[in-house]
N, C-alpha and C positions, 0 to 999 in steps of 0.2 A: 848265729848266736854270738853275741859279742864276748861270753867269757871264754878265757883260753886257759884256768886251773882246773884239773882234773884231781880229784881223790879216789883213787882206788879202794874197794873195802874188798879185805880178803874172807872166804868163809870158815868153814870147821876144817881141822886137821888141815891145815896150812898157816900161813904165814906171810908177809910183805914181799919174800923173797919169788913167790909165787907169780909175782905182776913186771919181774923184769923189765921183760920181752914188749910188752906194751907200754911203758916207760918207755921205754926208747923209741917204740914207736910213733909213740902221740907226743913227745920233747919232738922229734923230728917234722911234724908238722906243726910245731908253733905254740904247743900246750906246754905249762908249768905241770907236773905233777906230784903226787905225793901218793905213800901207800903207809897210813899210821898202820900200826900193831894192833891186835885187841891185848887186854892187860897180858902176863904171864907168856908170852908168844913171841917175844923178841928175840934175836939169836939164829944161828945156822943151825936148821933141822938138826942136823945129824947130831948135834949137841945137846938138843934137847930132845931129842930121842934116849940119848943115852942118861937124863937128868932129869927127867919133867918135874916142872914145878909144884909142889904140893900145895899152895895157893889155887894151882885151875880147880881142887875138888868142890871149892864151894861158887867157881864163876861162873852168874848167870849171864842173860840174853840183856838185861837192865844193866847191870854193869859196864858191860862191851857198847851198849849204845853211848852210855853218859859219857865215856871214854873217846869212843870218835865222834862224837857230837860235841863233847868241848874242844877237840881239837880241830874240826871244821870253824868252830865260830870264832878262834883265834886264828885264821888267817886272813889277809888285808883284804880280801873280794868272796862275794859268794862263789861255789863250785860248783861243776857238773859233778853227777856220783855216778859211780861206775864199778858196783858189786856184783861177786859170784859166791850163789849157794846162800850162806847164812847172809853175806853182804849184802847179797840182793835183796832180804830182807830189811837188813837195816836202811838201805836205801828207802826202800818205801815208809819207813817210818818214819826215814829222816824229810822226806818229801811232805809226810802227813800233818809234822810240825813246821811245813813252811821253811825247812832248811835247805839249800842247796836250788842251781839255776834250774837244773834239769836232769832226770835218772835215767841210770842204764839198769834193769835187775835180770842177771844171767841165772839162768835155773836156780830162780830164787827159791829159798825155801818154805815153806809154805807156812802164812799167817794164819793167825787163831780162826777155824771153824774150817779150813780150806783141807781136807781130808781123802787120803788116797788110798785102797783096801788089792791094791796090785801085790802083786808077791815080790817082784824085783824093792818096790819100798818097803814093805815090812822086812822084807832079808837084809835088807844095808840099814835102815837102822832101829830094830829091835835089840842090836850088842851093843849099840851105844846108849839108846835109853832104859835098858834089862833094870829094873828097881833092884831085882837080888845082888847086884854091882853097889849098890851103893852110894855113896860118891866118890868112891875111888878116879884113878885121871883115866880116860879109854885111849891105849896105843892102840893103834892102828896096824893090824897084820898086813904083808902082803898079799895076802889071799881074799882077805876084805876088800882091802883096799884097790885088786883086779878087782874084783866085781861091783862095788859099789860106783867105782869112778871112770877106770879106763878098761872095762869087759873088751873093746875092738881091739886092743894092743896085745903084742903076744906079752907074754908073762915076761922076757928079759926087759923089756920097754919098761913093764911097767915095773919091774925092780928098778930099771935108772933114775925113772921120774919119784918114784917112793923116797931112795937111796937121798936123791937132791933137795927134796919139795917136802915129805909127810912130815907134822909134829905131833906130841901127845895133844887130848885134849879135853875140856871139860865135859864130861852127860850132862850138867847143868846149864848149859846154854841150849840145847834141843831139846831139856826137858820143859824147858820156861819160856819157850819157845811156844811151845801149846797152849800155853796159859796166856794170862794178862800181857805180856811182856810182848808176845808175837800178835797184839790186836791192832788191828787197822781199821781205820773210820772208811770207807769205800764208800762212800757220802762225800766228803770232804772235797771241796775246790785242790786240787794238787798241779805241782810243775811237770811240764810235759814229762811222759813216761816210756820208755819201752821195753818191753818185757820179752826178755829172748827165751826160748824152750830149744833144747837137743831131743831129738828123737829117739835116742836109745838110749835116754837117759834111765837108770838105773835105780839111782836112791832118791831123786825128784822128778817122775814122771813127766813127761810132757803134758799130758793130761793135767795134771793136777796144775803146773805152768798155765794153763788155757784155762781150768776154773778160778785163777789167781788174777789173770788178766780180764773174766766174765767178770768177777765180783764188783770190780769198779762200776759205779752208776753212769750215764751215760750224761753228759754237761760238766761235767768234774775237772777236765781239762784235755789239752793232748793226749791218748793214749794209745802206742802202737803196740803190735804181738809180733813176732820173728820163730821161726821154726827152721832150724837147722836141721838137713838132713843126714844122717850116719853122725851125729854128734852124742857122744856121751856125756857122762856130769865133767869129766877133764875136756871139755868145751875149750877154756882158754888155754890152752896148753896142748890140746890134741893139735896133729896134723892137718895143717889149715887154719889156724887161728886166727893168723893173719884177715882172711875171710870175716869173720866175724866182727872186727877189730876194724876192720876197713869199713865197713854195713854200720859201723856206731856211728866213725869218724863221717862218712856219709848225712845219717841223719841227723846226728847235730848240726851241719852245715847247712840242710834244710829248715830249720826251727825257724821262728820270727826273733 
């Protein structure tokens, strides 16, 4: 594939700050990168942990698109897209309106009608979408945040990575998420695709990943599935990331 800019889309409860490690990775083989914000989300964690913005109460999944969708189509070449969780979402949306060369969606999260009745997803996030909340902002506990993301890590790990990585964040992006906001046309001619799933993953079943990746009709264009095993939803981040980051750098190299 000829293009060499990559946009990273980060997902919920995180941040730009979250994509480093892969930054650097993919600048070292020859890719420009970028990782925009979603609105309210800029800043170092722990600052916005201690401050979150009371603008996230009312931001949905529509906002966060129009936001890095205007900021992909101000830069000088289309991009490959390469989102985790909610990203991976907007990735296929952004594919569905014919933006971007080619997508990566990491335990994307699941588009309108794509439905998972497992206990590990209802446990990680019924506290973030709870109606009796409101639309207050959802911080993130540690205790949550072990089990919805990195359950394999013992609890000091994942206080590190909470400590450096977790932000407040809106219920109204995974509430809106279920609605209109999270539809995708699985009809639709799109840019080659690959859809990665984690196997332990926790708050996006791998299952519900593989009915996300079923849904697409079949002539619609390239579309791969990837299944990592002993990976949770901290996929890009967990030990071995690298792995997974190498398997992308891979198949884009493959593409026409």
């Amino acid at each position: 594939m000829s293009g060499k800019t990559i946009v990273f889309i980060h997902g919920l409860f995180m941040n730009p700050k979250s994509w480093s490690p892969w930054i650097s990775l993919f600048e070292k083989i020859g890719y420009t990168c970028y990782a925009p914000a979603y609105p309210y989300h800029e800043g170092e964690p722990e600052e916005l942990r201690k401050k979150p913005s009371a603008k996230l109460n009312n931001l949905t999944l529509d906002e966060v698109y129009k936001s890095i969708s205007s900021f992909i189509l101000s830069l000088p070449e289309s991009p490959i897209l390469i989102g985790h969780s909610m990203g991976g979402l907007i990735v296929q949306k952004l594919l569905a309106n014919n933006i971007g060369l080619a997508g990566i969606a990491i335990d994307s999260a699941p588009p309108k009608g794509i439905v998972s009745s497992k206990w590990s997803f209802l446990k990680s996030n019924l506290p973030v979408i709870n109606p009796l909340q409101g639309n207050t902002v959802f911080l993130p506990g540690l205790k949550w945040f072990h089990y919805a993301f990195c359950h394999l890590m013992t609890m000091e790990q994942a206080k590190a990575s909470y400590n450096q990585l977790v932000v407040p964040e809106s219920r109204n992006i995974p509430r809106s998420s279920a609605g209109k906001d999270g539809n995708i046309d699985f009809k639709k001619p799109h840019a080659p695709l690959l859809i990665i799933a984690g196997e332990k993953d926790h708050i996006v079943p791998a299952a519900m990943n593989k009915k996300n990746f079923l849904a697409y009709k079949a002539n619609t264009g390239i579309l791969n599935f990837k299944l990592f095993e002993n990976r949770t939803h901290f996929i890009c981040a967990q030990e071995n990331w690298e792995e997974v980051a190498n398997y992308i750098a891979d198949w884009l190299s493959k593409l026409p």
